[in-house]
Rosetta silent file (secondary structure, phi, psi, omega in degrees, C-alpha in Angstrom):
SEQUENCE: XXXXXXXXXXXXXXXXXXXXXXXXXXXXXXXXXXXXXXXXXXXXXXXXXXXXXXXXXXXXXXXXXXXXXXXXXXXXXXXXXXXXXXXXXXXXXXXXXXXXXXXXXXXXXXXXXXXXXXXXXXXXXXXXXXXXXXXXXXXXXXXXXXXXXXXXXXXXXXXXXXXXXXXXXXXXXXXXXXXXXXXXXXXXXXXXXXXXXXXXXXXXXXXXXXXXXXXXXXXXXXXXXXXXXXXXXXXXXXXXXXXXXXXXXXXXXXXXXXXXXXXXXXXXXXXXXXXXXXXXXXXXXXXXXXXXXXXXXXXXXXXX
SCORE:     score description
SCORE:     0.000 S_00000001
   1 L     0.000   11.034 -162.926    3.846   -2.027   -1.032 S_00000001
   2 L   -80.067  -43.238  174.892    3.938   -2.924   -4.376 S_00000001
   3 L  -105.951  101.964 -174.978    7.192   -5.028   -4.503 S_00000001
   4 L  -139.432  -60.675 -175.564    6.614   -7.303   -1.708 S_00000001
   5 E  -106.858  168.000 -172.564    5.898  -11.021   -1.117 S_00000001
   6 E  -157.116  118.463 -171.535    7.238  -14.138   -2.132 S_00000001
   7 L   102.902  134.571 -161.587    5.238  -17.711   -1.634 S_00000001
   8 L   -77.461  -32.229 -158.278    1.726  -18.081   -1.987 S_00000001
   9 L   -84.802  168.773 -171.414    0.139  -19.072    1.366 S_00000001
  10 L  -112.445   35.249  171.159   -1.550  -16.438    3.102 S_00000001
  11 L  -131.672  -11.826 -168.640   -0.065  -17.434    6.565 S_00000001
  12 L  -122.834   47.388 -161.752    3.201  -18.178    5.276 S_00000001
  13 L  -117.823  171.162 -160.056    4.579  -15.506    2.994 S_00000001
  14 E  -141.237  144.089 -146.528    7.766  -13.411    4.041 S_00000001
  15 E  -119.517  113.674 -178.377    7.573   -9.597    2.831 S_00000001
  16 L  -104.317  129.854 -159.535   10.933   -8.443    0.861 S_00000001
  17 L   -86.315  139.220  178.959   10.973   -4.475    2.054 S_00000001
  18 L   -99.893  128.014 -168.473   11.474   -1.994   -0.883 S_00000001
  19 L    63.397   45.339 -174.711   14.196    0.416   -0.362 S_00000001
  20 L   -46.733  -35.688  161.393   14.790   -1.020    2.647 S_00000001
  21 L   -64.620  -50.340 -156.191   18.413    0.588    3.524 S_00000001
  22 H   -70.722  -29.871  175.714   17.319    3.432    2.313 S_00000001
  23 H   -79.779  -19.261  159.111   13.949    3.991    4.857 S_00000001
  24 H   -45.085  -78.767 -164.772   16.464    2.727    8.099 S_00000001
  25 H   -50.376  -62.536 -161.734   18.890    5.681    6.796 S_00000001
  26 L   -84.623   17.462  167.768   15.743    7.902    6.576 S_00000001
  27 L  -102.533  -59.504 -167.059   14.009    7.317   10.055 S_00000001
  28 L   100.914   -2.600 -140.311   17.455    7.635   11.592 S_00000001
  29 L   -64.836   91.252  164.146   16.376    4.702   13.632 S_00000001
  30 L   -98.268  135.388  171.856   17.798    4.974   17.242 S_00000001
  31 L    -1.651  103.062  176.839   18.498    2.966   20.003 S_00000001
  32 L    86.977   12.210 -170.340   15.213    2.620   22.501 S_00000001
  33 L   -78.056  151.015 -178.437   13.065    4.459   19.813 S_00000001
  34 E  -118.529   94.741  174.484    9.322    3.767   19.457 S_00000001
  35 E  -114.174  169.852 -158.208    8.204    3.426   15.830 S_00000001
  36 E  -128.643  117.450  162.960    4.616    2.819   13.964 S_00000001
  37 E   -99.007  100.599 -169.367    4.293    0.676   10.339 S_00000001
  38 L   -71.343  -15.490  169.842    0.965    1.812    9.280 S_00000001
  39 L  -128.228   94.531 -167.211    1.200   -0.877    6.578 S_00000001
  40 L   -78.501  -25.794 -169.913    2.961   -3.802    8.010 S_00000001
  41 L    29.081 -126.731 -165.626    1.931   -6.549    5.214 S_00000001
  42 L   -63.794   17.294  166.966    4.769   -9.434    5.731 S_00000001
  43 L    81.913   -7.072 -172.646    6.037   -7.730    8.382 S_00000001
  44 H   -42.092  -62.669 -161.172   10.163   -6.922    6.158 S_00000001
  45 H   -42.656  -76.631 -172.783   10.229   -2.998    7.067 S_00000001
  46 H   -15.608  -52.409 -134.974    9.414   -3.769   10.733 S_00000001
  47 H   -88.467    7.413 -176.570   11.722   -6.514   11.077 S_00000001
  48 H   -91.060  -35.347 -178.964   14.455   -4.007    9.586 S_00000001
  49 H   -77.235  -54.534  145.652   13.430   -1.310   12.015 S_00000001
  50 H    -9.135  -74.260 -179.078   13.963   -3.998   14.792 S_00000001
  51 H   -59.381  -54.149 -166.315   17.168   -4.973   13.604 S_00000001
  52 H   -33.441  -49.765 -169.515   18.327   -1.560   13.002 S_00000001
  53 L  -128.963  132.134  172.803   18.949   -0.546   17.021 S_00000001
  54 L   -46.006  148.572  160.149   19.083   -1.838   20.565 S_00000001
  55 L    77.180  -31.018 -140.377   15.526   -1.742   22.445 S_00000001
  56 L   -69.223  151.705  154.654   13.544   -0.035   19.563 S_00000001
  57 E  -108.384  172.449 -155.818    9.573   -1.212   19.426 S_00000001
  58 E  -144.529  113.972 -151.744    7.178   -1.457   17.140 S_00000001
  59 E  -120.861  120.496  161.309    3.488   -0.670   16.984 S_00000001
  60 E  -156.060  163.605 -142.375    2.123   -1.879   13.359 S_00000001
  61 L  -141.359  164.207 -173.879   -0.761   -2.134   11.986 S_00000001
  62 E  -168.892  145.530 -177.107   -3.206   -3.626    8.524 S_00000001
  63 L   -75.515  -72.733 -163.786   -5.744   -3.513    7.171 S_00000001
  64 L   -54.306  124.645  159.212   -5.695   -7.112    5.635 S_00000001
  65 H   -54.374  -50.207  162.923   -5.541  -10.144    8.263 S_00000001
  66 H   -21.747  -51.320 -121.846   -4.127  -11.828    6.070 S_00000001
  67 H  -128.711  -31.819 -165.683   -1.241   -9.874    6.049 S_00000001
  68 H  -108.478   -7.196  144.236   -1.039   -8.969    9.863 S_00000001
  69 H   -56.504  -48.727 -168.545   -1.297  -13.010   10.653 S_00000001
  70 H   -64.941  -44.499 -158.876    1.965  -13.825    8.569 S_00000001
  71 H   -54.885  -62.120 -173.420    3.740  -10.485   10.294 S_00000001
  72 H   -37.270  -29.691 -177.935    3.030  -12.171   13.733 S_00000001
  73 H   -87.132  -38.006 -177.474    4.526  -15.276   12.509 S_00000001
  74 H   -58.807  -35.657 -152.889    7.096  -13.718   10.557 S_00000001
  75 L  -117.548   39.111 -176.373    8.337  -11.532   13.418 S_00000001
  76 L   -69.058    1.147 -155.163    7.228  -13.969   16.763 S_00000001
  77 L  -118.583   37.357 -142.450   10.518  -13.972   18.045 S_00000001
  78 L  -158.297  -44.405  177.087    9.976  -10.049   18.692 S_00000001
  79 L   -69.529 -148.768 -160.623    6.943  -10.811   20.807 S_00000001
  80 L  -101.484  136.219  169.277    6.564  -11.983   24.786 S_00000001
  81 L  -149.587 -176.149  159.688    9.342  -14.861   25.714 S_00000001
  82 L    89.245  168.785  168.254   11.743  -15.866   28.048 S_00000001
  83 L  -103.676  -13.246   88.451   11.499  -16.851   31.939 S_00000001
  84 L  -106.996  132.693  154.578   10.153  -14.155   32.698 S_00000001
  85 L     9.721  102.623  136.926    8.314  -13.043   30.519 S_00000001
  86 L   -50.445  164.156  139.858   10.011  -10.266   28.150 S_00000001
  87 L   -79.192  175.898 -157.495    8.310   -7.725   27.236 S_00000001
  88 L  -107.706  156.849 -177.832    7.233   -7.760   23.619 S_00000001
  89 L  -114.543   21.192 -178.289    9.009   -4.920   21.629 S_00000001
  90 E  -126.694  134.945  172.805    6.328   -5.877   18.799 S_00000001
  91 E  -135.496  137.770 -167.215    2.646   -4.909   18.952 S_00000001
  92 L  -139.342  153.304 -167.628   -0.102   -5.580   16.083 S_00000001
  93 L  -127.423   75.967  146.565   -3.098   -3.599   15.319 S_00000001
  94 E    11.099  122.107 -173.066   -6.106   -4.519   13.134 S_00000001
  95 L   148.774  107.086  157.568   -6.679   -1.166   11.364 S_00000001
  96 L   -62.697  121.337 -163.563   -6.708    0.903    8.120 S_00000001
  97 L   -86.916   18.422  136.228   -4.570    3.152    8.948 S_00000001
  98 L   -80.640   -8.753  157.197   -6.670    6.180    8.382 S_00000001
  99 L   -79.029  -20.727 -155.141   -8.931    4.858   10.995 S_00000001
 100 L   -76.846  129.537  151.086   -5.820    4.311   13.658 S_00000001
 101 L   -53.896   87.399  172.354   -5.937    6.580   16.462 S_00000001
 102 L   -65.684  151.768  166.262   -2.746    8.741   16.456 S_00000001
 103 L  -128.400  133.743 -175.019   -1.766   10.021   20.058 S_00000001
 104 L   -76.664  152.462 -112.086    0.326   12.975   19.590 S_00000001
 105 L   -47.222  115.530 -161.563    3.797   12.645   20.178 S_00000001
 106 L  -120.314  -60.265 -146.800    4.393    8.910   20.586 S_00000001
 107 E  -117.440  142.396 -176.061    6.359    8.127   18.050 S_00000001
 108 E   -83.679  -24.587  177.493   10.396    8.421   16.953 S_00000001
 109 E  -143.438  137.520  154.877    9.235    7.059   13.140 S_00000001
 110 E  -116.526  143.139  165.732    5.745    6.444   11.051 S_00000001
 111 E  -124.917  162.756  171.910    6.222    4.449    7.756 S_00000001
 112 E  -171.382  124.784  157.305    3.677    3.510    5.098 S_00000001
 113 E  -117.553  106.290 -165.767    4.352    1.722    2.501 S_00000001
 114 L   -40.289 -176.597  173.271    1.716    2.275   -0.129 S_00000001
 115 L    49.048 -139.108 -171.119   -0.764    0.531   -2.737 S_00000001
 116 L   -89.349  151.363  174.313   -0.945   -3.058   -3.448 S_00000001
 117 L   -99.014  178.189  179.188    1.532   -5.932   -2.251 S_00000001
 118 L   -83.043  -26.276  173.686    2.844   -8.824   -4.707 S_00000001
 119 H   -62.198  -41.821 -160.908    1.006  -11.155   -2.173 S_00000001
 120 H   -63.821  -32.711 -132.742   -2.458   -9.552   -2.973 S_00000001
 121 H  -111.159  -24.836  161.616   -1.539   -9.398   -7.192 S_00000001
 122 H   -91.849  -16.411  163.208   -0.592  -13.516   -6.427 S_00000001
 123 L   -73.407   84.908 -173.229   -3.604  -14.653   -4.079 S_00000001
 124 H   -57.687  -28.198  177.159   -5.828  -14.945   -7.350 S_00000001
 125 H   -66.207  -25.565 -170.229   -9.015  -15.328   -4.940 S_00000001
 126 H   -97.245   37.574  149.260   -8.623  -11.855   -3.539 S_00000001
 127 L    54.219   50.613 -166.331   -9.458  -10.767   -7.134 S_00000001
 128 L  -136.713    4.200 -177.653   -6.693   -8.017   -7.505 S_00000001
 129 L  -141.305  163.454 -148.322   -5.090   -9.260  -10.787 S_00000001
 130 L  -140.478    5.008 -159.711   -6.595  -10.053  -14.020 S_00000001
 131 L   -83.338  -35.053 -175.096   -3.679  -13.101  -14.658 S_00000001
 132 L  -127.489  165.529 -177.886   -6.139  -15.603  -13.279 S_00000001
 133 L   -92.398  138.861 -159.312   -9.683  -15.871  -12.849 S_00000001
 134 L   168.077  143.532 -152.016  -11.038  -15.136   -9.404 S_00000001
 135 E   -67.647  170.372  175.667  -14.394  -13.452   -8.481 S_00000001
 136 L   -88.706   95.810  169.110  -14.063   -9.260   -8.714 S_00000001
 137 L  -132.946  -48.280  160.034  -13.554   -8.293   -5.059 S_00000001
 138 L    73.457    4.991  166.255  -10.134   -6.397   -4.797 S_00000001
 139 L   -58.770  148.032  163.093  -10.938   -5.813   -0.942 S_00000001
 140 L   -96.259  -33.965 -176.420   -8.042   -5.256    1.078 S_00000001
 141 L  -120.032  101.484 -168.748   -9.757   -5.132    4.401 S_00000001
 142 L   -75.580   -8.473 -170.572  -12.941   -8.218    3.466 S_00000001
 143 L   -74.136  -18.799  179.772  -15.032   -6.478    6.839 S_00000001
 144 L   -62.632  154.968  173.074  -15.393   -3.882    3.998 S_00000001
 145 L   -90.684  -17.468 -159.904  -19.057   -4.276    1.782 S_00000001
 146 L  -127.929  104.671 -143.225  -17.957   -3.147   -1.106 S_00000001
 147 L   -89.589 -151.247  175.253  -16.030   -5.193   -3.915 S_00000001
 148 H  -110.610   -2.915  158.024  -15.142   -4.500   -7.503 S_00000001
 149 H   -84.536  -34.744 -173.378  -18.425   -6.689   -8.827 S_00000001
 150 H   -47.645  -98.223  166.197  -20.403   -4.087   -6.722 S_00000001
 151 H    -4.017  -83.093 -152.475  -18.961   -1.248   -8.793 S_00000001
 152 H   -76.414   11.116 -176.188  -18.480   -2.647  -12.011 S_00000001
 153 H  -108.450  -26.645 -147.845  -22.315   -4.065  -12.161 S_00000001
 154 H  -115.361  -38.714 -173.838  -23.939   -1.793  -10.513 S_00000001
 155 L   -48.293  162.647  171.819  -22.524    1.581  -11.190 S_00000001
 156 L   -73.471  163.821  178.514  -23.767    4.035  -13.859 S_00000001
 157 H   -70.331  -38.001 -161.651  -21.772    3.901  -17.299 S_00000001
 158 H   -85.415  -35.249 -168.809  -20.326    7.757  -17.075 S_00000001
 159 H   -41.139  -68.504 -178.633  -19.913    7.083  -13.058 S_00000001
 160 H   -61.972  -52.191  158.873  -17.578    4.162  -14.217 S_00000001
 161 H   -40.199  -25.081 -179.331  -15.852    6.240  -16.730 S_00000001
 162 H   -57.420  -44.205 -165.319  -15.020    8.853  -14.368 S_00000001
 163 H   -72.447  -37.950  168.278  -13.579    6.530  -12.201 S_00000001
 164 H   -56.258  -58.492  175.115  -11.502    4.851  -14.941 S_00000001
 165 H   -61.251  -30.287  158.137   -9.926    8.369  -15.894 S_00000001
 166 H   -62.443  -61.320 -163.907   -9.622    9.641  -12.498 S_00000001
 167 H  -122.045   16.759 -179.572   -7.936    7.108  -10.318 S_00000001
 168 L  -123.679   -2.641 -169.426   -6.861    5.010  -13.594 S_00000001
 169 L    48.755   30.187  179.326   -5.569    8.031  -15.933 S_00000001
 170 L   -87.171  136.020  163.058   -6.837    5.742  -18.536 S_00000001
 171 L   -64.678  -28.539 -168.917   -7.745    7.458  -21.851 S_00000001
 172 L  -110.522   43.396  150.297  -10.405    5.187  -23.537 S_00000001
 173 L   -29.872  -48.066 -145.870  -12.447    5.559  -20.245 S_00000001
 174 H   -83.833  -50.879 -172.611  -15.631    6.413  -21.916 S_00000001
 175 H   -77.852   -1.952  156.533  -15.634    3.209  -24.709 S_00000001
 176 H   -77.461  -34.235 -170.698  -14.463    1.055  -21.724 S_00000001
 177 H   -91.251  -77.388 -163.858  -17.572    1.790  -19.245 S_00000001
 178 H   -22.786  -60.358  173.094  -19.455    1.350  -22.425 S_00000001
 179 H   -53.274  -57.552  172.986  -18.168   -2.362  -23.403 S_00000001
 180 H   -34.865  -87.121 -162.984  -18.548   -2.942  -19.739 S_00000001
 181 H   -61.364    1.352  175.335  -22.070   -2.030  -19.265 S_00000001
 182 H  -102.604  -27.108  178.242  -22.974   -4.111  -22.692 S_00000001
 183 H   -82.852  -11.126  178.059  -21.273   -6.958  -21.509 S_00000001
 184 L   -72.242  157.989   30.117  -22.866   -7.343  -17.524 S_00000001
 185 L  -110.831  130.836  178.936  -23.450   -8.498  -15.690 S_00000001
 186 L   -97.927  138.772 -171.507  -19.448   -9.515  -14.897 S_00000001
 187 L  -127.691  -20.537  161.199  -18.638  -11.958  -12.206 S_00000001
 188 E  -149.641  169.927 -165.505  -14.782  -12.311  -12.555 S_00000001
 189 H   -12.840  -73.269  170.215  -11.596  -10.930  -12.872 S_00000001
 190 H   -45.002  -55.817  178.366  -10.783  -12.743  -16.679 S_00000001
 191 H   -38.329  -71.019 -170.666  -14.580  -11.638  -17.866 S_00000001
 192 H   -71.616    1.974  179.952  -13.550   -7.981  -17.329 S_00000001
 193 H   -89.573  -39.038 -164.748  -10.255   -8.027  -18.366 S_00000001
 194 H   -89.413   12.174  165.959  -11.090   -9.474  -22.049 S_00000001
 195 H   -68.327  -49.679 -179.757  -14.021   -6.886  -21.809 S_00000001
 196 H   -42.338  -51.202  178.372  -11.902   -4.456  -21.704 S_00000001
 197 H   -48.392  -96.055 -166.140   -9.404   -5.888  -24.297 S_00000001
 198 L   -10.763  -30.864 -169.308  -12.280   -6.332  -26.622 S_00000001
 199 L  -101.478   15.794  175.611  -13.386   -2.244  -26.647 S_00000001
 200 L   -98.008  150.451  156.141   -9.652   -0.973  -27.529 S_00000001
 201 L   -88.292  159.599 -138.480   -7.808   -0.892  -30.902 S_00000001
 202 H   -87.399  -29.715  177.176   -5.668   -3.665  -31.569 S_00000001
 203 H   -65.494  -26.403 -154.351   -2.272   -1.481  -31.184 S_00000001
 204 H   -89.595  -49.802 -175.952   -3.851   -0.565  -27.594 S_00000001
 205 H   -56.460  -40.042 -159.676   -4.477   -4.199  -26.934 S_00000001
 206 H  -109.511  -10.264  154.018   -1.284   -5.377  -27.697 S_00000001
 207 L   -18.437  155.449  169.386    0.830   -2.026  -26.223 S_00000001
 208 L   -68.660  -22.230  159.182    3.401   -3.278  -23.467 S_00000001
 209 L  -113.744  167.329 -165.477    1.101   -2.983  -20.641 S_00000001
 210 L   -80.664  155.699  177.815   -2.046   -4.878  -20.920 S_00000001
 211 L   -57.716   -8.510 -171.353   -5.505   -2.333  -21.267 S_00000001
 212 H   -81.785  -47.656 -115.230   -7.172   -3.932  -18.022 S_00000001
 213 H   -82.798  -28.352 -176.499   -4.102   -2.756  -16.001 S_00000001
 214 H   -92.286  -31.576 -177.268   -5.157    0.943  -15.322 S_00000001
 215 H   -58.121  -56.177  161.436   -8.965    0.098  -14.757 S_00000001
 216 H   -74.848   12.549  119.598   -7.859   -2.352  -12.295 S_00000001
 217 H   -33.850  -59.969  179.988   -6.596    0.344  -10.321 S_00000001
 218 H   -92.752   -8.816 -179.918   -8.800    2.677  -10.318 S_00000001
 219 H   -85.513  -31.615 -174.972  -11.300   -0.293   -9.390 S_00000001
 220 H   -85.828  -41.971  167.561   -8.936   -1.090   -6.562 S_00000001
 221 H   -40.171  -54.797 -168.076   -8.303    2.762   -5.520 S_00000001
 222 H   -83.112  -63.912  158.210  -12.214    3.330   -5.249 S_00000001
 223 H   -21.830  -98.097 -162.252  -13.153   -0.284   -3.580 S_00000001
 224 H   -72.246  -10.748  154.108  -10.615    0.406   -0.788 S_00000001
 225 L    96.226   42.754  179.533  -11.341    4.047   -0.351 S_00000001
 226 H  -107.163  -18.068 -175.542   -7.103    5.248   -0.576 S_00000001
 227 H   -72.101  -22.265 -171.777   -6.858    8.315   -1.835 S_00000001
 228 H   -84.966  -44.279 -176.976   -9.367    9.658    0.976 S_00000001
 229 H   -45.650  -49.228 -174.927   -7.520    7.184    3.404 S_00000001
 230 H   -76.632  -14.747 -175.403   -3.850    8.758    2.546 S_00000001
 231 H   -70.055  -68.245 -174.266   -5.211   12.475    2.597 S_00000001
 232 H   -24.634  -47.340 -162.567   -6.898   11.409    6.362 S_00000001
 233 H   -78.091   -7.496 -165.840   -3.518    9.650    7.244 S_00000001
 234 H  -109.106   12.318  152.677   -1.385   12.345    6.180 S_00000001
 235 H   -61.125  -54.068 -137.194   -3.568   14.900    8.439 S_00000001
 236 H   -96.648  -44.967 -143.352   -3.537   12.783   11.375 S_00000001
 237 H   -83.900  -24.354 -179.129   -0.200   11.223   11.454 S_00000001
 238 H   -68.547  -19.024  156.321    2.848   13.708   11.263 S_00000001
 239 H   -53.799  -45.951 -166.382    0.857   15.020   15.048 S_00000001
 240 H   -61.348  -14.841 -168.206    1.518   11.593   16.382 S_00000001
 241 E   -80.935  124.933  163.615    5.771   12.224   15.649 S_00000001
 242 E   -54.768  123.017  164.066    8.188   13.704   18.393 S_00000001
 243 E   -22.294  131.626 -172.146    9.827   16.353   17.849 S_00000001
 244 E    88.961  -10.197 -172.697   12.585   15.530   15.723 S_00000001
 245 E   -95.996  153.713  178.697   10.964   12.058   14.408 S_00000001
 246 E   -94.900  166.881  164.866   10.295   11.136   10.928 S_00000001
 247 E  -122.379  121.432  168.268    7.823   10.305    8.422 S_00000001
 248 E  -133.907  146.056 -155.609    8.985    8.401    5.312 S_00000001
 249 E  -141.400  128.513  175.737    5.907    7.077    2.521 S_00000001
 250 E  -114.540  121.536  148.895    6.773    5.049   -0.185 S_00000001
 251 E  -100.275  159.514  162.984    4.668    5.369   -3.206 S_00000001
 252 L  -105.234   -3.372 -172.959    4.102    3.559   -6.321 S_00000001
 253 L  -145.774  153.321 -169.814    2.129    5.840   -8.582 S_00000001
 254 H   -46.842  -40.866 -163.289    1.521    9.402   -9.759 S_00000001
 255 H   -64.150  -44.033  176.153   -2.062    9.294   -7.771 S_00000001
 256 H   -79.633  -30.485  176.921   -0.249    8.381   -4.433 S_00000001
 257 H   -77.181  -34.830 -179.071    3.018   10.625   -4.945 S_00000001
 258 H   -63.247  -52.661  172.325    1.251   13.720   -5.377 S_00000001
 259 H   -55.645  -49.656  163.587   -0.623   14.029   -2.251 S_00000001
 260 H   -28.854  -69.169 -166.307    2.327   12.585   -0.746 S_00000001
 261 H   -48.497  -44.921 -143.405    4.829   15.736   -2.125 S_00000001
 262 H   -72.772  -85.940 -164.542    1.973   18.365   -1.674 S_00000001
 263 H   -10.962  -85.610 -133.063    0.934   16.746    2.392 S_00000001
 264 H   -74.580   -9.270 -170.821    4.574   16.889    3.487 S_00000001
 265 H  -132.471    6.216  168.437    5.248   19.867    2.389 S_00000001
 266 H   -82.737  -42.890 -147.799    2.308   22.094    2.851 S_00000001
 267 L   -84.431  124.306  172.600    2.259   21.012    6.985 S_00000001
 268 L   -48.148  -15.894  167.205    3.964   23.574    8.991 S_00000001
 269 L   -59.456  -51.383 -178.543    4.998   21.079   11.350 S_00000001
 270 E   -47.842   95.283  165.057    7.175   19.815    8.951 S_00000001
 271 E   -89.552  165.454 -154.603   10.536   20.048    7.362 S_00000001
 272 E  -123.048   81.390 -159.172   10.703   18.145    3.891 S_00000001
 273 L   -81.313   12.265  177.832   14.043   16.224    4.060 S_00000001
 274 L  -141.455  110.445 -172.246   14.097   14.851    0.555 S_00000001
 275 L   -88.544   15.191  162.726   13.496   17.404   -2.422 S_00000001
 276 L  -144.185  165.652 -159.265   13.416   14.905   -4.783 S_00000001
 277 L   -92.639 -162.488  165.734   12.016   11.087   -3.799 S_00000001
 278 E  -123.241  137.696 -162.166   14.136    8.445   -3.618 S_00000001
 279 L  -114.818  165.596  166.812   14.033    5.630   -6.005 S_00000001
 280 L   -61.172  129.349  177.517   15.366    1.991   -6.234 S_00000001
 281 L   -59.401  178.861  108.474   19.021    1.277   -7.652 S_00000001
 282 H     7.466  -69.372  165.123   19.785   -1.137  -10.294 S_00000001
 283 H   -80.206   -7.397  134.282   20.328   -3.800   -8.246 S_00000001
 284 H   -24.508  -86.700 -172.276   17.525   -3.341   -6.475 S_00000001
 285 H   -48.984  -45.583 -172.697   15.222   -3.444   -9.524 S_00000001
 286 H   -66.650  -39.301  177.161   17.119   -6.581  -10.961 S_00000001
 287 H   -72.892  -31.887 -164.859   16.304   -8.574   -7.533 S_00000001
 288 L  -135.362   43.955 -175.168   12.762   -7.110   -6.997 S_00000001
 289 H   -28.140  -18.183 -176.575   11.232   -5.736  -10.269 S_00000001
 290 H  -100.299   38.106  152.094    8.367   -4.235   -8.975 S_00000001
 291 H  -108.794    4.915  147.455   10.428   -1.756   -7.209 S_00000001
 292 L   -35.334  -37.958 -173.592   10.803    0.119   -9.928 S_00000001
 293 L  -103.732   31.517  178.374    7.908    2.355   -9.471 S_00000001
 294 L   -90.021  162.264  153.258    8.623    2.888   -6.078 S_00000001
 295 E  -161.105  115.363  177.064    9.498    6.333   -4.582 S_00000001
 296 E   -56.071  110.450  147.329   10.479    7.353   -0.867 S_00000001
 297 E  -122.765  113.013 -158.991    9.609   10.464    0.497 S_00000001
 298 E  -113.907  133.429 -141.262   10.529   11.795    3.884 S_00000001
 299 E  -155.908  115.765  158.891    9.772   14.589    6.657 S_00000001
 300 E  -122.487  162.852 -157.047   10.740   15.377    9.624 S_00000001
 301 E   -84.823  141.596  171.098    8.445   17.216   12.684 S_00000001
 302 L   -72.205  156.461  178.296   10.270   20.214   13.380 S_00000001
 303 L   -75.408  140.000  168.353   11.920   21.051   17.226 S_00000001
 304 L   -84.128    0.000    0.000    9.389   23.177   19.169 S_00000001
């Protein structure tokens, strides 16, 4: 989800889908098919899954309101119309989609498209970027309690390294929780990013990505709970698939890819249709830069 929105408003923002051809082609998406977008954000994948076939529905679901208002708007012409009434071939869910009730086999496709979107890393209030100043909260779902001021105030110093090295791979973990805990209490986004800067060497500082960039990661990764969320979803959800229906998961990062390869291809249910993932083209990348890091991997439930 990482290469996503474009426009600022959080009711009005339109979702540009990453590898978009390429996740049609790998659902297979046919004609009267019923499929579920466990991360719907601006609603692009959806309205591509739509497009793709006569009849097909659509059950998808978010955590973020935000994100599952704009879909509704984005895709309303999908919903109930007409003289009488259509029916709506669009349905929206409230829901982290490790909480989502799969019902076993319902569906001709499941999609997820991982991490963070470009709306969240451009609403500077929901505190998910370090470019602007905005309180530390990094929620994705706000019904959640627990922000990225929680954490980074409250937490023990090796607690926070762990967490830095763990779901940030960062190296300087340990003199980063340090600076941190000499510098709190931190109340936003800019405070902890020039903490960080400050406890690095100056080559480190000045390096091509900036030093906040893996902590806020692993600050967002722990705050929303995803690594437990994608193991849960990648339990629950390949039951919910018809024989013969796909799964395809777009990641953006080692931490998300891994679980990804190993899930799909440990479950016996499963064949593993792509042995290596599939990444964004050239012209891709040149239209959407942050779809660089992306990478598609796909499974389909075996015939019983």
């Amino acid at each position: 989800m990482e290469a996503g929105y474009q426009g600022l408003e959080a009711q009005n923002f339109s979702h540009i889908p990453v590898l978009g051809r390429e996740v049609i082609e790998g659902l297979a998406v046919r004609p009267g098919g019923h499929y579920l977008d466990v991360t719907v954000g601006g609603g692009g994948h959806s309205r591509l899954i739509l497009e793709a076939a006569a009849d097909v529905r659509v059950t998808a679901i978010d955590q973020d309101e935000d994100a599952l208002a704009a879909a509704q708007k984005n895709l309303a012409e999908y919903g109930v119309s007409g003289d009488p009434p259509s029916e709506a071939r669009i349905q929206f869910i409230h829901s982290n989609f490790a909480a989502y009730e799969f019902t076993p086999n319902t569906f001709d496709g499941i999609l997820a498209d991982l991490g963070v979107s470009s709306y969240h890393l451009d609403q500077a209030e929901r505190g998910f970027s370090f470019r602007q100043a905005a309180n530390l909260d990094m929620r994705m779902d706000r019904g959640r309690s627990l922000t990225a001021a929680d954490v980074i105030n409250n937490w023990d110093e090796a607690d926070l390294a762990d967490i830095f090295f763990k779901y940030g791979e960062e190296r300087l973990s340990r003199r980063i929780a340090r600076r941190i805990v000499e510098r709190r209490p931190l109340h936003t986004t800019v405070e902890l990013a020039e903490a960080i800067a400050s406890s690095v060497p100056p080559k480190y500082r000045y390096g091509r990505i900036h030093p906040a960039t893996r902590v806020f990661q692993a600050l967002r990764i722990v705050v929303n709970d995803e690594l437990k969320s994608l193991e849960t979803f990648l339990d629950k959800a390949p039951n919910a698939l018809v024989p013969g229906g796909r799964i395809a998961i777009i990641s953006f990062h080692s931490l998300e890819d891994r679980p990804v390869k190993h899930g799909l291809r440990n479950l016996p249910l499963l064949k593993v249709l792509t042995k290596k993932p599939i990444i964004a083209q050239e012209e891709e990348i040149a239209n959407n830069p942050r779809s660089r890091s992306a990478k598609l991997r796909i499974a389909e439930r075996k015939q019983e």
